[in-house]
MMTF fields as JSON, N, C-alpha, C and O atoms, coordinates in Angstrom:
{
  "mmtfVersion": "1.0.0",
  "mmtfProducer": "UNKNOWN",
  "numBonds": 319,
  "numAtoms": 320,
  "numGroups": 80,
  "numChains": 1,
  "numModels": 1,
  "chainsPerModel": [1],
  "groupsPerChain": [80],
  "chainIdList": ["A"],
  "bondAtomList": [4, 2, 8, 6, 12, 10, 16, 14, 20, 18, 24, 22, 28, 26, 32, 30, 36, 34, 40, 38, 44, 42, 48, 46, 52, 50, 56, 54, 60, 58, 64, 62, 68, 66, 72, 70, 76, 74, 80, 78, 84, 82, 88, 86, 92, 90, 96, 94, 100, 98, 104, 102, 108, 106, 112, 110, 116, 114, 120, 118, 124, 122, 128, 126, 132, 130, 136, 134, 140, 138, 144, 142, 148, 146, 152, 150, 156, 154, 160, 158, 164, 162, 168, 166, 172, 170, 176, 174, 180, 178, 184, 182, 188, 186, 192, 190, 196, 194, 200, 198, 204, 202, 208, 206, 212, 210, 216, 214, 220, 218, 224, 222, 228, 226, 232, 230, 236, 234, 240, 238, 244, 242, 248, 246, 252, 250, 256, 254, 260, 258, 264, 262, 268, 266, 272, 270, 276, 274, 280, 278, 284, 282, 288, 286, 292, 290, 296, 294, 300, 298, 304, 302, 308, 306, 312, 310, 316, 314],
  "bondOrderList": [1, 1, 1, 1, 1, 1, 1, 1, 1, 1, 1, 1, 1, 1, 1, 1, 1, 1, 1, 1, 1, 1, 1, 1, 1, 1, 1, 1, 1, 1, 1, 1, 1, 1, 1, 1, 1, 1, 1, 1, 1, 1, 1, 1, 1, 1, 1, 1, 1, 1, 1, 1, 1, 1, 1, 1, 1, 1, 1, 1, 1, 1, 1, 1, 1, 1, 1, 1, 1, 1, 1, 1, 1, 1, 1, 1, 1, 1, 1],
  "groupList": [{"groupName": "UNK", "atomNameList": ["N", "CA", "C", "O"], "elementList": ["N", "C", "C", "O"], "formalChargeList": [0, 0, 0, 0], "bondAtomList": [1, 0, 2, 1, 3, 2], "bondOrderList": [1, 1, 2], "singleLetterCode": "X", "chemCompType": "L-PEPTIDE LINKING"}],
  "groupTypeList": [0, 0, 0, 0, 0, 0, 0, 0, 0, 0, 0, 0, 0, 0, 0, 0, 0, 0, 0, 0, 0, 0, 0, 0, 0, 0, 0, 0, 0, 0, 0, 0, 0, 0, 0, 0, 0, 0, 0, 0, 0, 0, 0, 0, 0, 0, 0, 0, 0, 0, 0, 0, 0, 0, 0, 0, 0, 0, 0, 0, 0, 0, 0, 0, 0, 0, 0, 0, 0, 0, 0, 0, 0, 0, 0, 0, 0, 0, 0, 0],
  "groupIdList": [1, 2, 3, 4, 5, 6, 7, 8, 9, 10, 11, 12, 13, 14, 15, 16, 17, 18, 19, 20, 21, 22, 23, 24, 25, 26, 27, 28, 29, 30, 31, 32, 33, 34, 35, 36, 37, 38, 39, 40, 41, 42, 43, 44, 45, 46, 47, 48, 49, 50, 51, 52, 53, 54, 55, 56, 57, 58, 59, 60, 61, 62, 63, 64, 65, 66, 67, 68, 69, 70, 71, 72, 73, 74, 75, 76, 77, 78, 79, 80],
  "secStructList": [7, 2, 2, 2, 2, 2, 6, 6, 1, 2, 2, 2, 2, 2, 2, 2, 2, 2, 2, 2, 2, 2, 2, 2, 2, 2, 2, 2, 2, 2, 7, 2, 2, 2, 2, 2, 2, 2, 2, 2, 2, 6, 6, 6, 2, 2, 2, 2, 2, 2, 2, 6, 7, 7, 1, 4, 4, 4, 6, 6, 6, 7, 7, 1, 7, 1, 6, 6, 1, 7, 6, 6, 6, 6, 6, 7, 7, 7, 7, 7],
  "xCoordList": [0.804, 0.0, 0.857, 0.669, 1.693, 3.031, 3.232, 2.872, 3.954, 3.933, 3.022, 3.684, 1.906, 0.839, 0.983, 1.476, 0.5, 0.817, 1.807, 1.652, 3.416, 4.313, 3.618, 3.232, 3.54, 3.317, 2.291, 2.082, 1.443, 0.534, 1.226, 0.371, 2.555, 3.534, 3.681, 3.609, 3.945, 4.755, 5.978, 5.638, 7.055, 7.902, 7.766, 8.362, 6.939, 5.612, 5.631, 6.067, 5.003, 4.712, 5.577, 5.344, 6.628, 7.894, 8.385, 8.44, 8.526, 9.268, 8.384, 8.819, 7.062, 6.182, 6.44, 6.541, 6.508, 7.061, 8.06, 8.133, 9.241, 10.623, 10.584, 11.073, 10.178, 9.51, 9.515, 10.16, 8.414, 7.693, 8.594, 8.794, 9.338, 10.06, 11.418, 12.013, 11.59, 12.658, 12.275, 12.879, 11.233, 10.7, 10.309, 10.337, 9.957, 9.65, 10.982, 11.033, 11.964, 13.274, 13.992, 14.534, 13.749, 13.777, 13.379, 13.942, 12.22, 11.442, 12.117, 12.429, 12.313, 13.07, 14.23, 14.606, 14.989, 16.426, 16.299, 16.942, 15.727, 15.151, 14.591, 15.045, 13.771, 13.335, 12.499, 12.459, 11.647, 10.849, 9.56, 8.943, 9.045, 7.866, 7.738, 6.705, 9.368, 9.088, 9.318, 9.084, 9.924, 10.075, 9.042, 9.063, 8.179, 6.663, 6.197, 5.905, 6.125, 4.881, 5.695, 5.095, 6.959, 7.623, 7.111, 6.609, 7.258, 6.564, 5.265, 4.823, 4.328, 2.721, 2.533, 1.981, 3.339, 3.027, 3.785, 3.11, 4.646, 4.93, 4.659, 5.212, 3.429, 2.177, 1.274, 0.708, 1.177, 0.91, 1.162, 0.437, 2.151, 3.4, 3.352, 3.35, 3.312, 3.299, 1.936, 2.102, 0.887, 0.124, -0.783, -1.713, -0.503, -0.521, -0.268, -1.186, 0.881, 2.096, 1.679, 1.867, 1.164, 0.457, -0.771, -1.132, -1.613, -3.08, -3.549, -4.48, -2.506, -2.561, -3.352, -3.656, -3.602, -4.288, -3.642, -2.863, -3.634, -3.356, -4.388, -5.527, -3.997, -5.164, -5.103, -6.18, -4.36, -3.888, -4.887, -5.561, -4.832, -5.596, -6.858, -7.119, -7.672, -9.109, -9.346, -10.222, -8.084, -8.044, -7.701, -7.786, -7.335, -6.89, -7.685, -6.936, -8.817, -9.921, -9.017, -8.923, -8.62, -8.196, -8.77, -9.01, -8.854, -9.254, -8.352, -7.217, -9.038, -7.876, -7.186, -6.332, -7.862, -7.531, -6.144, -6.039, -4.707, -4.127, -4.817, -5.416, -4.58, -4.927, -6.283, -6.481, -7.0, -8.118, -7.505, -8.384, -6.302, -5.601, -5.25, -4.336, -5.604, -5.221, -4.247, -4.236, -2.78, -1.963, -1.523, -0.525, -2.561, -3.028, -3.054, -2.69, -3.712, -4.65, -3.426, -3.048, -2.26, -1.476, -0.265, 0.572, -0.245, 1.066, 2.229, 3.291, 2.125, 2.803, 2.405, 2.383, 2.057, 1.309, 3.121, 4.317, 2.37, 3.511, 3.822, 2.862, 5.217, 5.422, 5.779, 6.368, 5.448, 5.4, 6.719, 7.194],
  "yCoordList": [-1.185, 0.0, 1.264, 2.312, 0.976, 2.259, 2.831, 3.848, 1.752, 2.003, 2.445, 3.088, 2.482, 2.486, 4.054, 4.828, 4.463, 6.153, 6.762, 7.973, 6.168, 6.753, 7.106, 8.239, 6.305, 6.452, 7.229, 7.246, 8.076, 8.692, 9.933, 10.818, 10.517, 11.502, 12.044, 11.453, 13.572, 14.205, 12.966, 12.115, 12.633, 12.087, 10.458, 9.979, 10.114, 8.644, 8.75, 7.989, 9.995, 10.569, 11.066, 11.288, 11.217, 11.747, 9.935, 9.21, 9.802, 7.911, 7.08, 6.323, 7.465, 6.735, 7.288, 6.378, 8.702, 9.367, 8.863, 8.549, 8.705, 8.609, 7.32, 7.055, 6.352, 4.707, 4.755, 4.334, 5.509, 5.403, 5.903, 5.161, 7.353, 7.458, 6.636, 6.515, 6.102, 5.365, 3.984, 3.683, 3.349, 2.452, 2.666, 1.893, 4.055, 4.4, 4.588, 4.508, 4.855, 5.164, 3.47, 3.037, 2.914, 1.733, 0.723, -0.095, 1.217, 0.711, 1.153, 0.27, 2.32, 2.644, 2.232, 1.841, 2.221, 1.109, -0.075, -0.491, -0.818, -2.482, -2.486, -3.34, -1.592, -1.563, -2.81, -3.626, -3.208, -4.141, -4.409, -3.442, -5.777, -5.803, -5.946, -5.885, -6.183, -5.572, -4.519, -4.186, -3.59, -2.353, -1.729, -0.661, -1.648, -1.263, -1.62, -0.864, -3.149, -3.072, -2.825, -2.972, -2.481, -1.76, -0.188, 0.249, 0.665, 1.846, 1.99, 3.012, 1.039, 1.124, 1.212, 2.049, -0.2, -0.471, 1.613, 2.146, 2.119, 2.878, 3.997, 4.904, 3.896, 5.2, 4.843, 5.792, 3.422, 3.613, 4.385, 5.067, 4.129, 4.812, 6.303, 7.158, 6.048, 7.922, 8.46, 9.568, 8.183, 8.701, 8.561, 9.354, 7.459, 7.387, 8.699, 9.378, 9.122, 9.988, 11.364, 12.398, 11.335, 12.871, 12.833, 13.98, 12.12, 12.416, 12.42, 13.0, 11.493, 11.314, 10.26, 10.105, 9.573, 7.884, 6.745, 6.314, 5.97, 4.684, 3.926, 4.065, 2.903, 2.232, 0.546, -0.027, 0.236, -0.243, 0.224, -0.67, 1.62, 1.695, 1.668, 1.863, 1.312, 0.475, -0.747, -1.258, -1.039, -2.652, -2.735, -3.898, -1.873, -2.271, -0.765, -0.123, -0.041, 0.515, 2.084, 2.652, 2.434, 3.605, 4.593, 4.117, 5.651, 5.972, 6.498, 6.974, 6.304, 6.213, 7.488, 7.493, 8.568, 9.562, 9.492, 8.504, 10.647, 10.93, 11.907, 12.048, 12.423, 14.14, 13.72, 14.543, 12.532, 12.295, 11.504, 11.098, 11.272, 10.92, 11.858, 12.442, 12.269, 13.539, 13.133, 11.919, 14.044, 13.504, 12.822, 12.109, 13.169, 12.674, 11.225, 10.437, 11.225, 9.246, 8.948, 7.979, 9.434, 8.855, 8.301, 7.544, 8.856, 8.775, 9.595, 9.288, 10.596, 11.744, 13.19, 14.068, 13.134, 14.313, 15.607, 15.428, 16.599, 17.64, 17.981, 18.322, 18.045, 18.437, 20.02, 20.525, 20.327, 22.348, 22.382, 23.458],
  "zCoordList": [0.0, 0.0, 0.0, -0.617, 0.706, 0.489, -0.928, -1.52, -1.209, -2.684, -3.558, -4.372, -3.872, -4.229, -3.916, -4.737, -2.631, -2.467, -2.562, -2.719, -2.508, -3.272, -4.66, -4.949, -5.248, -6.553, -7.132, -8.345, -6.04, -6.358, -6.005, -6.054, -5.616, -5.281, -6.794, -7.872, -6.417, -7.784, -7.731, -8.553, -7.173, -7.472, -8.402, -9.367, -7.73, -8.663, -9.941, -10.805, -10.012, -11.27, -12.242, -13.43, -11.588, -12.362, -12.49, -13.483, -11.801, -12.148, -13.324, -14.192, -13.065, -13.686, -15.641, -16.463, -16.105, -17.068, -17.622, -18.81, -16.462, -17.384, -17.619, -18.717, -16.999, -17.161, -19.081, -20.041, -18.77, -20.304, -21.323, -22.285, -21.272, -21.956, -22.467, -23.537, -21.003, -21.453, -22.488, -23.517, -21.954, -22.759, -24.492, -25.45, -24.34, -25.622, -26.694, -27.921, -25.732, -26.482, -26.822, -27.839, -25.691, -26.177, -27.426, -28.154, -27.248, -28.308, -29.703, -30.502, -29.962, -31.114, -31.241, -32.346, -30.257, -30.841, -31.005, -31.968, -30.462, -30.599, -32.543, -33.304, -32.942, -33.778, -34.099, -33.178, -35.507, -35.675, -34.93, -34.484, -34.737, -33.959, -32.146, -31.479, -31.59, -30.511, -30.134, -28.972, -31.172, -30.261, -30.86, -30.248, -31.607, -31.812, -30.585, -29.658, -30.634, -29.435, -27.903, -26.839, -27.973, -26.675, -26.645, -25.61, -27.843, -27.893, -27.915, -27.389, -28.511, -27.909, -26.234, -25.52, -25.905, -24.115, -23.372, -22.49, -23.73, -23.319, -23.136, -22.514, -23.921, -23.714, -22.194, -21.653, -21.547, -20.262, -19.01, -18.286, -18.994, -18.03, -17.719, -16.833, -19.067, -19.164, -19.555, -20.064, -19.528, -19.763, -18.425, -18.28, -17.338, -15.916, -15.465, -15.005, -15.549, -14.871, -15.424, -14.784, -16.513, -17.052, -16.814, -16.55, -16.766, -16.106, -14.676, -14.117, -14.21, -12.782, -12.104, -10.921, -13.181, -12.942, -12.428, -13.277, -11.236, -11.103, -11.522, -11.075, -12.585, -13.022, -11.477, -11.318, -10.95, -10.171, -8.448, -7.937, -7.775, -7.352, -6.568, -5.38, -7.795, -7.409, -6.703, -6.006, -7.217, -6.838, -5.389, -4.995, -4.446, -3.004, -2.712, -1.975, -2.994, -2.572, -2.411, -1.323, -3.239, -3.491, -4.965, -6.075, -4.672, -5.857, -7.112, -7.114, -7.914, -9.126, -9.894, -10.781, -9.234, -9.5, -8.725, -7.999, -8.755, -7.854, -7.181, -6.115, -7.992, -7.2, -5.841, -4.948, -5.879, -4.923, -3.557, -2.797, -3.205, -1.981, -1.484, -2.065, -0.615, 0.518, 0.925, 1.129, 1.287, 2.004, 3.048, 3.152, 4.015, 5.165, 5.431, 6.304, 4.162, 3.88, 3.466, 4.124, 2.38, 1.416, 2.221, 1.729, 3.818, 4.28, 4.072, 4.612, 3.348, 3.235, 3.253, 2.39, 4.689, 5.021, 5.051, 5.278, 4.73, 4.852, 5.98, 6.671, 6.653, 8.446, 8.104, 7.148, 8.749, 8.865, 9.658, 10.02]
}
């Protein structure tokens, strides 16, 4: 569950991005039919990480939005 709200962090979200990019860059050097379907899968990642969706989430009763975990709930409440 930790994880899960890490990953709902700007920093999540930044990991979750370069994931994708890197995969996507991948995908282009591999070339052929897996690095196609390495650059299809790599629009997940990042498109997680830019909308702010865990599709993951739902499944252990969280909502799938990020932005809808209060810090509080997320375990990374801000200390003043």
């Amino acid at each position: 569950m930790k994880f899960l709200s890490f990953m709902n962090t700007r920093a999540g979200r930044g990991i979750r991005a370069l994931t994708g990019l890197a995969v996507l860059i991948a995908g282009a050097l591999v070339g052929g039919g897996v690095g196609l379907a390495l650059m299809v899968f790599s629009i997940l990642p990042f498109a997680t990480a830019v909308f702010g969706v865990c599709p993951f989430d739902p499944l252990f009763g969280q909502p799938m939005r990020a932005c809808a975990v209060s810090p509080a709930r997320s375990g990374h409440a801000r200390r003043s």
